[in-house]
C-alpha positions as CSV (number, residue, x, y, z in Angstrom):
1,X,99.9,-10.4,-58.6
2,X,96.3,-10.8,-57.1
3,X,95.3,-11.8,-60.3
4,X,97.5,-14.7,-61.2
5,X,96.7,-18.4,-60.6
6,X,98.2,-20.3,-58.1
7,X,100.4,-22.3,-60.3
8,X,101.6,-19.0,-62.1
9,X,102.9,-17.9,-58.5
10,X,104.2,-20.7,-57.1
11,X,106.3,-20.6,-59.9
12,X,107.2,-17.0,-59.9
13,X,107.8,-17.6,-56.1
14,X,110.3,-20.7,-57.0
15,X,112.2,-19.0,-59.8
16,X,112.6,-16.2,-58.0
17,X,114.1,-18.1,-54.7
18,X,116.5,-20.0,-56.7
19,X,117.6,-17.3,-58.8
20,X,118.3,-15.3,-55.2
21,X,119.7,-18.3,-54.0
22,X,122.1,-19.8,-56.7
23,X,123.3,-16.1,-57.3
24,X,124.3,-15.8,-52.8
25,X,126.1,-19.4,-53.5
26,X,128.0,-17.6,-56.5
27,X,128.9,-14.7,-54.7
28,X,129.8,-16.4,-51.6
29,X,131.9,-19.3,-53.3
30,X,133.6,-16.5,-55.2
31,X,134.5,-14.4,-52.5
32,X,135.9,-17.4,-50.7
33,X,137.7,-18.3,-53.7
34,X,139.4,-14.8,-53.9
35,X,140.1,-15.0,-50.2
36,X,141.8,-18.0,-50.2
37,X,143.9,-17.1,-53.7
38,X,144.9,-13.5,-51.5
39,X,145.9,-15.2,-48.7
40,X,148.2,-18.1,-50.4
41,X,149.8,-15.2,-52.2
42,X,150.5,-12.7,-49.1
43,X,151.9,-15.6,-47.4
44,X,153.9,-17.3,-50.5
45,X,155.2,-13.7,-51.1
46,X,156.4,-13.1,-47.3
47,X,157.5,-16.9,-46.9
48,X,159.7,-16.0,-50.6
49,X,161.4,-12.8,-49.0
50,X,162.2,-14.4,-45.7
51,X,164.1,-17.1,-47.2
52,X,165.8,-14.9,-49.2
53,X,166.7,-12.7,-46.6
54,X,168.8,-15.7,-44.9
55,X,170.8,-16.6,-48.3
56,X,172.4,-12.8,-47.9
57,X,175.7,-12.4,-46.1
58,X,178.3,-9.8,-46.1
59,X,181.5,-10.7,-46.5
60,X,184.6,-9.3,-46.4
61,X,186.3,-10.6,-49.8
62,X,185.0,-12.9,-52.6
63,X,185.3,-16.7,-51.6
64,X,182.6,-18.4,-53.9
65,X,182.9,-16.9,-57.2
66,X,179.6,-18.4,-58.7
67,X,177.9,-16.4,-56.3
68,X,177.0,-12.6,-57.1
69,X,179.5,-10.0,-54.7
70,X,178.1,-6.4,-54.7
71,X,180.8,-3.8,-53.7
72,X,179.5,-2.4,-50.4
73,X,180.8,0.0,-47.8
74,X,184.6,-2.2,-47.5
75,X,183.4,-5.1,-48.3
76,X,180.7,-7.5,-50.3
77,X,177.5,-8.0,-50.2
78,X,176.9,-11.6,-51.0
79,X,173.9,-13.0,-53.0
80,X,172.6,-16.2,-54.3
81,X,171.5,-15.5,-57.9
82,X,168.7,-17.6,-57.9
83,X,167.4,-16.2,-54.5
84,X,166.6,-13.3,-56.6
85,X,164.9,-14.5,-60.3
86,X,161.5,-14.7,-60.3
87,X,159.9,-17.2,-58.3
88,X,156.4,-18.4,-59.9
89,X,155.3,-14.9,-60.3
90,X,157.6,-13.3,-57.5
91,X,160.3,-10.7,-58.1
92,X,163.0,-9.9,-55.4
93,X,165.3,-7.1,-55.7
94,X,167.8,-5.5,-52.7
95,X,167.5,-2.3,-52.5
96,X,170.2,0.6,-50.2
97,X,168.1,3.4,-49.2
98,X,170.3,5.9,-50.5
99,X,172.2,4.7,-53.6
100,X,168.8,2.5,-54.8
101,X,168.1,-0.6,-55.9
102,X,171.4,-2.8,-56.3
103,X,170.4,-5.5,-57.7
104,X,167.1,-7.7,-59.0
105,X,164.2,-7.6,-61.3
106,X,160.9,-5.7,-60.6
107,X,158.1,-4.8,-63.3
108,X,158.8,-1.5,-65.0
109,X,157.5,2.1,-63.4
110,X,155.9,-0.2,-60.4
111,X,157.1,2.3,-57.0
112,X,156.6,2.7,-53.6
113,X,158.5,4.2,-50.3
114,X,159.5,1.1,-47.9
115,X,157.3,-0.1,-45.3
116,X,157.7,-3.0,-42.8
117,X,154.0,-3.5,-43.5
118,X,152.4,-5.8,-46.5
119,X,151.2,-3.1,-49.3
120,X,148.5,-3.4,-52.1
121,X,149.2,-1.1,-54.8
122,X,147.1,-0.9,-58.2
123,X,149.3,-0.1,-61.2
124,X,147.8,-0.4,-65.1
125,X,144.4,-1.4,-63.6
126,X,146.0,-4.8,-62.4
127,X,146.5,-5.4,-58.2
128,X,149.9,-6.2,-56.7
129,X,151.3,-7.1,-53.1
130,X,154.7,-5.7,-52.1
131,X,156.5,-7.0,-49.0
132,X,159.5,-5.3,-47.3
133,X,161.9,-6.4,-45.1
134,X,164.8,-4.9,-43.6
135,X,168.2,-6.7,-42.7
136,X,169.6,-6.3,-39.2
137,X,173.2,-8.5,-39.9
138,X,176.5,-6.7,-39.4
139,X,177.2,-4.7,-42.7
140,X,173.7,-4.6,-43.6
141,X,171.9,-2.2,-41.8
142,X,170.7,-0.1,-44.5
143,X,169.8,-2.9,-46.7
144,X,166.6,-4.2,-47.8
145,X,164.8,-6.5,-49.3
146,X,161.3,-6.0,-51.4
147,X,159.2,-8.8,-52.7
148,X,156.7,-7.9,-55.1
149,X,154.2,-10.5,-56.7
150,X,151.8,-10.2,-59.7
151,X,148.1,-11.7,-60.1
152,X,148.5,-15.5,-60.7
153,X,146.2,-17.9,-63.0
154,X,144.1,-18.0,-60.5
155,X,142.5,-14.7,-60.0
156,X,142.2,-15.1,-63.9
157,X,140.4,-18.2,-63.5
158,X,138.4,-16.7,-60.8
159,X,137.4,-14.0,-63.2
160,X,136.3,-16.8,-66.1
161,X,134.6,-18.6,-64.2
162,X,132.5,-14.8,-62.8
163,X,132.2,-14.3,-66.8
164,X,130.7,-17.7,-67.5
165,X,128.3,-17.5,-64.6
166,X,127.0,-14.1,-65.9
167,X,126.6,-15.7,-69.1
168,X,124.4,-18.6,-67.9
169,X,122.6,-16.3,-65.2
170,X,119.7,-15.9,-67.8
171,X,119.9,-19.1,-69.1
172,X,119.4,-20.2,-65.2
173,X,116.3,-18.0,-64.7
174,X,114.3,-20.1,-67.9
175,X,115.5,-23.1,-66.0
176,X,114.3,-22.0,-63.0
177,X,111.3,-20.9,-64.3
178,X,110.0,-23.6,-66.1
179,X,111.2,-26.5,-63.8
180,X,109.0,-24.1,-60.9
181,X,106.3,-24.3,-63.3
182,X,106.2,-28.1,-64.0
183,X,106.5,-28.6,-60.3
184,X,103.7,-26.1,-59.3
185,X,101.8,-27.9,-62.3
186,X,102.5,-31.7,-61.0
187,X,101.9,-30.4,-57.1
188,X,98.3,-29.1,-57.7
189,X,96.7,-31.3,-60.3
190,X,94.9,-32.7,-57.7
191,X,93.6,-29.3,-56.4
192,X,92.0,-28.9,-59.9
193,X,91.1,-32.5,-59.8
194,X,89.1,-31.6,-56.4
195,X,87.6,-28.7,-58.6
196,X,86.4,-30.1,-61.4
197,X,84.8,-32.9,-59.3
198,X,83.3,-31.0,-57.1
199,X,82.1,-28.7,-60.1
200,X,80.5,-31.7,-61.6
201,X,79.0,-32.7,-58.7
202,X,77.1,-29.4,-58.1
203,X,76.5,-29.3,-62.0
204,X,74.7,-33.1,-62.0
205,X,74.3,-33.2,-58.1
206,X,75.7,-36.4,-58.2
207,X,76.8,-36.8,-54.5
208,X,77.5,-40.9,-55.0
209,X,80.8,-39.5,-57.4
210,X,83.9,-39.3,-55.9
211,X,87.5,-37.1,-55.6
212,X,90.3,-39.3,-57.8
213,X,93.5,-38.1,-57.3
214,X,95.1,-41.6,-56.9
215,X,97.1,-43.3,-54.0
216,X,98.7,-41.4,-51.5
217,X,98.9,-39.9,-47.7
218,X,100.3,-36.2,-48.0
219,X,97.7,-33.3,-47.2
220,X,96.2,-33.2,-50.9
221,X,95.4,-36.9,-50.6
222,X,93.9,-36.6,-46.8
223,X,91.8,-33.2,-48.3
224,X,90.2,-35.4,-50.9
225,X,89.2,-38.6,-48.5
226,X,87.9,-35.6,-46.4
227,X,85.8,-34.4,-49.1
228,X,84.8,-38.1,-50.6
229,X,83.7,-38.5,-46.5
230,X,81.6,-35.7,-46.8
231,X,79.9,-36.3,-50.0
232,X,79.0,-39.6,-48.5
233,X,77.2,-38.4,-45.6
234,X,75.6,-35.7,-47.4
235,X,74.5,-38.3,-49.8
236,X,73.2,-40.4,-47.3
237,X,71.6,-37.9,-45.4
238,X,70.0,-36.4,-48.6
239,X,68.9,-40.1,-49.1
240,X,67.3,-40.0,-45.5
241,X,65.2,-37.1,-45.9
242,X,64.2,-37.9,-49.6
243,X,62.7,-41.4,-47.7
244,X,61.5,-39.5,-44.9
245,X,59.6,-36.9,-47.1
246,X,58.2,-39.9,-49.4
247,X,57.3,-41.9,-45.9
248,X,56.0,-38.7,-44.5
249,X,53.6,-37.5,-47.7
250,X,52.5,-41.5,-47.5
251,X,51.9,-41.4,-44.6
252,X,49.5,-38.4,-44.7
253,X,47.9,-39.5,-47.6
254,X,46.6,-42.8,-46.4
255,X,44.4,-40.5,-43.2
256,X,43.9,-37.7,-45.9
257,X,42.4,-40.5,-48.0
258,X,39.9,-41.9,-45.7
259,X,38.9,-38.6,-44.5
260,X,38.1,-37.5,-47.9
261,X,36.9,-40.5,-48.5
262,X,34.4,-40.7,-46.3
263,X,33.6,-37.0,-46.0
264,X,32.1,-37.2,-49.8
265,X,30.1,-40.3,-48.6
266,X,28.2,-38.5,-45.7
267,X,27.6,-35.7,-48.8
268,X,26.1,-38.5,-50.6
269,X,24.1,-39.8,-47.7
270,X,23.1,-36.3,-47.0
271,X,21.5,-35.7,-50.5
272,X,18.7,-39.1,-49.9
273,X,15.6,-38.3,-48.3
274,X,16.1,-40.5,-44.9
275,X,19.3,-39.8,-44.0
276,X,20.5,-42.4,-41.3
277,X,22.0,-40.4,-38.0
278,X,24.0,-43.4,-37.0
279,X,26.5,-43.1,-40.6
280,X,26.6,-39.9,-39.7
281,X,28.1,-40.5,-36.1
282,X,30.4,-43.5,-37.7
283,X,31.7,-41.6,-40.2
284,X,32.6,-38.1,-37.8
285,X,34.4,-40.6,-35.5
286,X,36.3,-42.0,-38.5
287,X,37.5,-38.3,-39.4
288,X,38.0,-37.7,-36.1
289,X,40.6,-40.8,-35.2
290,X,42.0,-40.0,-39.0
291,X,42.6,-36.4,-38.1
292,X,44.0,-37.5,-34.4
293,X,46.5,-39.7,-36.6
294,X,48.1,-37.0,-38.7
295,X,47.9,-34.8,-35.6
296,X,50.3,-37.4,-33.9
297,X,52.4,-37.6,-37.5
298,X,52.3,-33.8,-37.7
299,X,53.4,-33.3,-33.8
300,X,56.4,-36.0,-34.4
301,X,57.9,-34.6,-37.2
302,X,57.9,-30.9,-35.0
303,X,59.1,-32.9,-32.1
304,X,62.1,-34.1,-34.7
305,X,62.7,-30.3,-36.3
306,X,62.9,-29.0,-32.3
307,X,65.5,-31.3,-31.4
308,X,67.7,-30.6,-34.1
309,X,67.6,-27.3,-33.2
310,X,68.1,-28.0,-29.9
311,X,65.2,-26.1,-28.4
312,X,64.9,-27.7,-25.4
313,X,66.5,-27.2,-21.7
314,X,68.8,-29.5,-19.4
315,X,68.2,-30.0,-16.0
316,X,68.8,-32.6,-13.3
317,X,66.4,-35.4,-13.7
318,X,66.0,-37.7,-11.1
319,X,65.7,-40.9,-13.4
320,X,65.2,-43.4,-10.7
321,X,62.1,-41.7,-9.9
322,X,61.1,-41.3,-13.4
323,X,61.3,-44.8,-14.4
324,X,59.5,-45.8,-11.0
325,X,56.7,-43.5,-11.8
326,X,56.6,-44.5,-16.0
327,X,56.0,-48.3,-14.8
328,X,53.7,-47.7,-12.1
329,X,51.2,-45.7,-14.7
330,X,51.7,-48.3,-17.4
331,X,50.7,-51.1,-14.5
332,X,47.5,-49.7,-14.0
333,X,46.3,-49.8,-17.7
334,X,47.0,-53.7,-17.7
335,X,47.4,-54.3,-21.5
336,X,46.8,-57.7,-23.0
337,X,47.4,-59.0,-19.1
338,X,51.4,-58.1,-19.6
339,X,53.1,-58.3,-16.5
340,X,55.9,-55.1,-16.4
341,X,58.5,-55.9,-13.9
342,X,61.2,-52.9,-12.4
343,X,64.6,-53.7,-10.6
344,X,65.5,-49.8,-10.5
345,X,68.9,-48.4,-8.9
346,X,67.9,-45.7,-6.3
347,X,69.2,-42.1,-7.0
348,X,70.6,-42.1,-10.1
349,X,70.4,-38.6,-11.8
350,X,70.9,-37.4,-14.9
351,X,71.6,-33.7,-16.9
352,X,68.9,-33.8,-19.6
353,X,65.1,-32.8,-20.4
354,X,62.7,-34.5,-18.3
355,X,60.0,-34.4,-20.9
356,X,61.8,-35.8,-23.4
357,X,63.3,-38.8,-21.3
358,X,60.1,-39.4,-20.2
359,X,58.7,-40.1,-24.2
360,X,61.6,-41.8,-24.7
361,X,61.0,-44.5,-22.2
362,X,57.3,-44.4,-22.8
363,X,57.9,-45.1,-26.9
364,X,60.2,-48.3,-25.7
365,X,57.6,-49.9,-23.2
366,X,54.7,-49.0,-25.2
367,X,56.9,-50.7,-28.6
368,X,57.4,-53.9,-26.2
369,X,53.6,-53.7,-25.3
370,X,52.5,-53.4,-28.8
371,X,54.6,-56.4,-30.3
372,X,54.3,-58.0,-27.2
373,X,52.2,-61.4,-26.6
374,X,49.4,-62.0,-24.8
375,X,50.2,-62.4,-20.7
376,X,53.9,-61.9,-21.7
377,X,56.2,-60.0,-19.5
378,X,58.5,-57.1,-19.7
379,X,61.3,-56.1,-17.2
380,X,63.1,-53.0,-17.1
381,X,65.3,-52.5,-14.9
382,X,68.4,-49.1,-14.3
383,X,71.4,-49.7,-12.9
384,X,75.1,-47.4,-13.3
385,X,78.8,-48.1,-14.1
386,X,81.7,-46.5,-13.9
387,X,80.6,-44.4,-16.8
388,X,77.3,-44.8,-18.2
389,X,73.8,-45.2,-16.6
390,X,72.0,-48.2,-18.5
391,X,68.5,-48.9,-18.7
392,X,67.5,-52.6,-20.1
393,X,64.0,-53.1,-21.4
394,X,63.2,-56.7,-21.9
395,X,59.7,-58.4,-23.1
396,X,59.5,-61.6,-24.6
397,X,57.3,-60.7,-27.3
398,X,57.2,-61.6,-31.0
399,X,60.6,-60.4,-31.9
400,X,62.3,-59.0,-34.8
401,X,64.5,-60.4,-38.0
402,X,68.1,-59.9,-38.4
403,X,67.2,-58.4,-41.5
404,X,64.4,-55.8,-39.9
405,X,66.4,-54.9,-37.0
406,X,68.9,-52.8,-38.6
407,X,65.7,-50.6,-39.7
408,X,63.8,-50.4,-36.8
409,X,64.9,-46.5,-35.8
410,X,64.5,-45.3,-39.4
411,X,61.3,-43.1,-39.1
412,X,58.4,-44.5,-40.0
413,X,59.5,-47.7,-40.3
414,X,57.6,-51.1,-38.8
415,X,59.0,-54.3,-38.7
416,X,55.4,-55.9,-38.8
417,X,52.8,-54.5,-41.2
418,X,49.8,-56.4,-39.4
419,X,50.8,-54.0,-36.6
420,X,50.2,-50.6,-39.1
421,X,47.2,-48.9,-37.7
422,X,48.8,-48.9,-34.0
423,X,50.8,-45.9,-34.0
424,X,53.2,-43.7,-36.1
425,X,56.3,-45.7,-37.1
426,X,58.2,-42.6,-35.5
427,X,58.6,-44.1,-31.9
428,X,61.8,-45.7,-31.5
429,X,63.2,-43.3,-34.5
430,X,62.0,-39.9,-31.3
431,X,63.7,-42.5,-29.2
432,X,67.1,-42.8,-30.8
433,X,66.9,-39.1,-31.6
434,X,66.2,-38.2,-27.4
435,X,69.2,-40.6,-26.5
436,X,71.8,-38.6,-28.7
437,X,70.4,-35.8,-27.6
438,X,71.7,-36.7,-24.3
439,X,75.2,-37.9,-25.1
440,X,73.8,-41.3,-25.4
441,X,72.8,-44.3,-27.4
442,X,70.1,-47.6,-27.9
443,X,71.2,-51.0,-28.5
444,X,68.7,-53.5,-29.6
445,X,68.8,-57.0,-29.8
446,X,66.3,-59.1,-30.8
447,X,65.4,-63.1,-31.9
448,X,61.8,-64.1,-33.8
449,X,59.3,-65.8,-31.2
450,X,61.6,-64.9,-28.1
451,X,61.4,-61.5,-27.3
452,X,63.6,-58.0,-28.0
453,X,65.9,-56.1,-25.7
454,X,66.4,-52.6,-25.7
455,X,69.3,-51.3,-24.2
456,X,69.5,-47.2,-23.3
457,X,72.7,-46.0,-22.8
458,X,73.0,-42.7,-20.9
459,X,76.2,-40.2,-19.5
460,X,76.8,-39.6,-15.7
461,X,76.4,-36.5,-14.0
462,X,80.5,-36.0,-14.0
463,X,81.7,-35.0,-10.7
């Protein structure tokens, strides 16, 4: 059984349960059937005597002479002939106790003593019912009257129709059995659709291809749309992290290049006879600020790995504070004469990593420093709602394209190239990262030659 496909059991199981079922219909419909046939003749049969038993009188001398008179005692028993002919299956006789039966017609060899109760007797393999009733009328009193009646057509239809059902029980079973199968078949052909698609997709790993199994919404259908979901965001996160690798290795390669670079021209400066002291300086400090670049790529992309494994703490951060402190520091470094403006909420705490709030805000101002303009300003200010704690970070720099805004928290992206050597390109990308870390989220907005806004989204402490 273990080793049999689904479709060979589902069928087994459905053959089998209408085969069990169909045969407790057949045995239930024919035991009602006999019932009801018993019962109609045991009453017919006791209904048939009864009215018999009022058409006999005793009489002292013969007044109707197409009537049948029985000598009895000193007088006549007096009997309707046709009371006593059989009746659709029925024969009535009257019987005295001690002189026997006096008149009527029973089946040959069929005998029983006398009983007040109805009697089954089985005689040459075939079932009949005998009723007996005694009469109670003046003259009578040793009289009575049996009722005896024979199987009818309809126990013998009863027993056709047991015969044909035998015949076609087998006949039932292939039916059973191959209508089970077509239906098991129909049922799960999108089960071995999902199989051979998903086969094909680990065979080509073509995660763009999708389940087919046509238009509908039963569970099959809903399994498949949960699978095609799942390809797609495997797809597309397969797609992220092939960009990111190529981003990350080009990247690498541009510091990796000038340090290389440069290191086989000091060994070229070093094999003249007057080597010049000053190259040598100028071209330490440019391995030196390329090797402090890929140590800010190399720490980003751990910084990345560490979140996802969600190595770091919670606590309960007084961000008020934090946001105070972040502007004050940035204040005193007075780039490009930007003037950074606060409007801060007092005591508004958070559940999160202090560390990690703290680069988040400092990648946002520093990104609205860096694109910023000359004496611009930028405003952040934190204030709560019912739900969320927002912090909005406003400058009125350069701004960003429709087009390049949608990109902006894809790592190592940079919607201005003139702006490359000035940092990473994984800033706001840490950023967005930090904020779902916490539950939360960043909006931007943004218009060319007006400025960008930055909105940080954050939970509340519940209560």
């Amino acid at each position: 059984m273990k080793r049999l496909g689904i479709v060979s059991k589902l069928t087994l199981w459905y053959a089998l349960s209408m085969v069990i079922i169909v045969s407790l219909m057949l045995i239930f419909l024919m035991y009602i059937g006999k019932k009801i046939t018993t019962d109609s003749i045991q009453k017919r049969l006791m209904d048939t005597v009864h009215t018999v038993a009022k058409e006999i009188e005793y009489e002292d001398k013969i007044s109707d002479e197409d009537d049948i008179y029985i000598v009895y005692g000193n007088g006549y028993i007096e009997i309707d002939e046709d009371s006593l002919k059989g009746k659709d299956g029925i024969f009535i006789a009257l019987y005295d106790k001690e002189r026997g039966m006096l008149y009527g017609d029973l089946p040959a060899g069929l005998q029983s003593d006398f009983s007040k109760q109805l009697q089954q007797i089985r005689y040459n393999g075939v079932d009949y019912y005998i009723y007996d009733m005694m009469l109670n009328e003046i003259g009578l009193e040793n009289i009575w009257i049996r009722g005896i009646s024979r199987p009818m057509e309809s126990f013998r239809d009863i027993s056709k129709i047991s015969l044909m059902a035998l015949y076609t029980f087998p006949l039932l079973v292939l039916t059973s059995v191959l209508m089970g199968y077509i239906m098991a078949k129909g049922a799960l052909r999108p089960i071995e659709n999902i199989r051979e698609t998903a086969l094909n997709i680990g065979s080509d790993l073509d995660l763009k291809r999708h389940i087919d199994i046509g238009e509908g919404d039963d569970e099959l259908h809903k399994l498949a749309r949960v699978f095609n979901d799942m390809f797609d965001r495997l797809h597309e996160s397969f797609e992220k992290e092939k960009r990111f690798a190529s981003d990350a290795s080009h990247e690498l390669r541009t510091p990796m290049a000038v340090i290389t670079a440069q290191c086989d021209y000091l060994n070229s400066v070093k094999l003249q006879n007057s080597p010049d002291i000053a190259e040598y300086v100028e071209g330490i400090e440019v391995i030196h600020r390329q090797a402090g670049r890929m140590n800010k790529i190399i720490k980003n992309l751990l910084d990345f790995t560490r979140l996802g494994n969600n190595a770091y703490n919670k606590e309960i951060v007084d961000l008020s504070a934090l946001i105070i402190g972040i502007c004050k520091d940035l204040k005193l470094l007075n780039i490009n004469d930007i003037n950074l403006s606060e409007d801060v909420e007092d005591n508004v705490y958070i559940h999160g990593n202090r560390d990690l709030l703290y680069r988040m805000f400092i990648n946002i101002i520093n990104n609205a420093y860096v694109y910023g303009k000359e004496k611009g300003s930028i405003s952040v200010s934190l204030f709560t709602d019912e739900k969320n704690i927002k912090v909005i970070i406003k400058d009125n720099g350069i701004g960003i394209s429709k087009e390049k805004l949608v990109h902006i928290f894809e790592r190592f992206y940079r919607a201005d190239s003139s702006h490359t050597g000035k940092g990473t390109g994984l800033g706001l990308s840490m950023a967005m990262e930090i904020a779902k870390w916490h539950g939360g989220n960043i909006i931007a907005e943004s218009e060319e030659d007006i400025g960008s806004t930055f909105v940080v989204i954050l939970p509340k402490i519940k209560a």
